[in-house]
N, C-alpha and C positions, 0 to 999 in steps of 0.2 A: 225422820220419817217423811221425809218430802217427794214431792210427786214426780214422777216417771216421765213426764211431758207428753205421756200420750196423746194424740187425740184424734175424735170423733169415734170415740168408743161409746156403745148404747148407757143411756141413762138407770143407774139404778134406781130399785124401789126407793133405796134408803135418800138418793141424793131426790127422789121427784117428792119426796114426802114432808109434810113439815115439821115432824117429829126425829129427836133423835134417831141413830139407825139401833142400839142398843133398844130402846121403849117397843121400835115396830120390831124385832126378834122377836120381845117378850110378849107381843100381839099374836105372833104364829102361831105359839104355844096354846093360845084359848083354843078348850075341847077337847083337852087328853084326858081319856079314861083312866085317870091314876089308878081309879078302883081296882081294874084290872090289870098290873102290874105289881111286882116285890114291894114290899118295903123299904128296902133300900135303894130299889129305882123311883119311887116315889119321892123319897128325901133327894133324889138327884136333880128329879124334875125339879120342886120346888125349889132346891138351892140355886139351880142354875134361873129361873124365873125372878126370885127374888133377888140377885147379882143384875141383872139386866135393866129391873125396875128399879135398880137402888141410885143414888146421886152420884153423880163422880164420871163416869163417861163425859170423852169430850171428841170430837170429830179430825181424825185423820186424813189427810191425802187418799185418792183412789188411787189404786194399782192395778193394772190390768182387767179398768172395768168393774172391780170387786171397790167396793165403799168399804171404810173402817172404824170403827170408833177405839179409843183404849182407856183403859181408867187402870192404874197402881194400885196397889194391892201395898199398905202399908207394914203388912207380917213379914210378906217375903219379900218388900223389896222391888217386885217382878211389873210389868205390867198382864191384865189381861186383853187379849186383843178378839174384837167381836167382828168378823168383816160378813157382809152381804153382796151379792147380787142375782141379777134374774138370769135363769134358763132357758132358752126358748126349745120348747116340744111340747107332746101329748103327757099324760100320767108320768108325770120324772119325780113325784116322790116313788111309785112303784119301781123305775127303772132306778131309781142310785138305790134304793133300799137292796134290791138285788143283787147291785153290786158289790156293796159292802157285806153285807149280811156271807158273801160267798167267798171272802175272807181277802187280805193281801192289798186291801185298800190304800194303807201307808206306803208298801212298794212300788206300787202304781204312779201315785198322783202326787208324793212328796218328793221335792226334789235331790233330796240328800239321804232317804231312807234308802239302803244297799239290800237290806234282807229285813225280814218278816215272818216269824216264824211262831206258828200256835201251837203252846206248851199242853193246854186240854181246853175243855171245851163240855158243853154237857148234852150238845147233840151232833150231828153231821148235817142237819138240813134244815131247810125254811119250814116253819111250821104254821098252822092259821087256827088259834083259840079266840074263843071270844068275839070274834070277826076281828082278829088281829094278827098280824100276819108278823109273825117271830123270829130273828136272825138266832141264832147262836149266842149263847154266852160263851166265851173265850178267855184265857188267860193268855197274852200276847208276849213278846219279846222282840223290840228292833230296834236294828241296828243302823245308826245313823254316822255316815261319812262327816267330819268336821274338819278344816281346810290345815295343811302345817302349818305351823309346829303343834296345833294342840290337838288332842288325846280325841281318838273316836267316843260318840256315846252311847250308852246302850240303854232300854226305855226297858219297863217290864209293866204291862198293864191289862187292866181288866174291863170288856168293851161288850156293849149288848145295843141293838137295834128291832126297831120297828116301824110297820107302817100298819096303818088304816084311816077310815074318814070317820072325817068330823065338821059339825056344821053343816050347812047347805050344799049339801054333793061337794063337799071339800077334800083333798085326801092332803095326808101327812105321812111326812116320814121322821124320826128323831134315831139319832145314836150318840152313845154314851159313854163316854170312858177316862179312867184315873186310876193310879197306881194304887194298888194294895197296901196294907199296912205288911209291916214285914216282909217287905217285897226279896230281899237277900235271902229267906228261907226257901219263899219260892222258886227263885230259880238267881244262882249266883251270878255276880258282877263278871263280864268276860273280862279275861286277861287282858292287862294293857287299854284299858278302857275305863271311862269312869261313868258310874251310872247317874241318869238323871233322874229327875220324879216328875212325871205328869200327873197336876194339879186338877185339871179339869179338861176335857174335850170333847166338845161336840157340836154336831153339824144338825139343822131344823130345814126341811123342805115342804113350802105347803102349794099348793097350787088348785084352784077350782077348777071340775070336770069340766072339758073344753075351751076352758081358754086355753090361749100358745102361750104362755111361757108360766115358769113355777117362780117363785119367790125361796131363795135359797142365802141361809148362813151357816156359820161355823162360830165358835168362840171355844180360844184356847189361854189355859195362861199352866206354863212349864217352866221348869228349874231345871238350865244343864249341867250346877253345879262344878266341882272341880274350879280351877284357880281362874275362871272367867267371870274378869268384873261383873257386875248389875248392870251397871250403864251401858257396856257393853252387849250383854242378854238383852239391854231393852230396847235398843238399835236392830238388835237382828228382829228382835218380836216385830218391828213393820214387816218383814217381808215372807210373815206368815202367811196371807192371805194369797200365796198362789197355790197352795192347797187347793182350795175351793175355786181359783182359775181354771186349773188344771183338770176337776173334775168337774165345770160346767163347759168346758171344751171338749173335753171327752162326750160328754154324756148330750149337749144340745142337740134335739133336734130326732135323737132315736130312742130309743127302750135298748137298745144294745145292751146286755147282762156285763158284758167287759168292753171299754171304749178303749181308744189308746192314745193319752192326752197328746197335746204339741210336742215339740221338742222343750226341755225341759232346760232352764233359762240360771244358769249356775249363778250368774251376777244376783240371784233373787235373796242370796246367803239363809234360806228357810230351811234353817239346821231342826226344826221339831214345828209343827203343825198343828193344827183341829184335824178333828173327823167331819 
């Protein structure tokens, strides 16, 4: 997982800070109205808080500007990859909430996602409860290009977003998403493909009203299963974090609803992603 040789790329939160980048994610999080959310998006925040604040992260190489931390996951094997950096514009947890919330976010800004396609869904639009402001809950399916000779993959998952403020004129945005249990009932393995299972993903943007730039992460940890080593999955896990390159290149700087990130950088081998 070693570094890209960039440089004079802007300094992230996570590298200007003296803490872990993993502890400051789990800083974003302070102020979420759990009350107001499911129960079982409540156990998501929580677990995903609790992983963040737990021991075991240790600090990666930067990629394209984006900071990362990973810590192994000794059940699967896998690591989880936690990466950070800053956006510069006005309300961009409003503007990526937007975006994603309005579906096709994996098509967009991962580099190896081909299609994206929502199985259902339990609304068609943004909604604002609570003074909160609600994406979609979705059942997803995509499909991800993996290089020859091995077997495209295919993801089946289940993804929910939100934004509003919290703290001192602060806004936030979080999304959510992991595979289902019995995910083959829901919607079967494509032919000639083998499925994976997303573990965990998601992306935290908080940003205070009027400053210029937001504070943004992602933390993913996937299985692409099929006959690809670990060691191998864990090599590709570094070059998850152009995810969240891609969509703070997109998104820097406008409220754009749909940006259209750089050219997308095949050498990054970011066969599965965070949100």
């Amino acid at each position: 997982m070693g570094n890209d040789g960039s440089k004079g790329e802007k300094e992230t939160f996570a590298e200007a800070g003296a803490d872990g980048l993993a502890l400051q994610v789990a800083d974003l999080l302070k102020g979420i109205p759990v009350d107001k959310f499911s129960a079982t998006q409540q156990a998501q925040v929580k677990t995903l808080e609790d992983l963040l604040r737990d021991p075991g992260f240790y600090a990666g190489n930067p990629k394209k500007g984006v900071a990362n931390d990973f810590k192994f996951n000794e059940e699967t094997g896998l690591y989880y990859v936690c990466s950070g950096c800053e956006i510069d514009g006005d309300r961009m947890p409003e503007a990526m909430f937007k975006d994603f919330a309005g579906g096709g976010a994996q098509q967009r800004y991962n580099d190896v996602c081909r299609h994206e396609k929502e199985l259902s869904s339990d609304t068609t639009k943004q909604e604002k409860k609570d003074n909160v402001l609600r994406g979609p809950e979705r059942l997803i399916q995509g499909i991800y290009a993996l290089p020859t000779p091995l077997a495209d993959r295919d993801f089946v998952w289940r993804e929910w977003s939100a934004c509003f403020d919290v703290g001192d004129k602060e806004q936030l945005y979080i999304s959510v998403a992991s595979c289902p249990e019995k995910d083959e009932d829901l919607c079967p393995a494509e032919q000639d493909m083998v499925r994976g299972k997303l573990h965990l993903a998601a992306t935290v943007v908080r940003q205070k009203l009027g400053e210029p730039s937001a504070k943004a992460a992602s933390i993913m940890h996937g299985d692409l299963r099929g006959k690809m080593p670990r060691t191998v999955q864990n090599i590709v896990a570094g070059g998850s974090s152009s995810y969240l390159a891609n969509f703070r290149d997109a998104h820097s700087g406008s409220l754009d609803m749909y940006g259209n990130p750089e050219e997308k950088d095949d050498d990054d081998n970011n066969f599965m992603s965070a949100y």
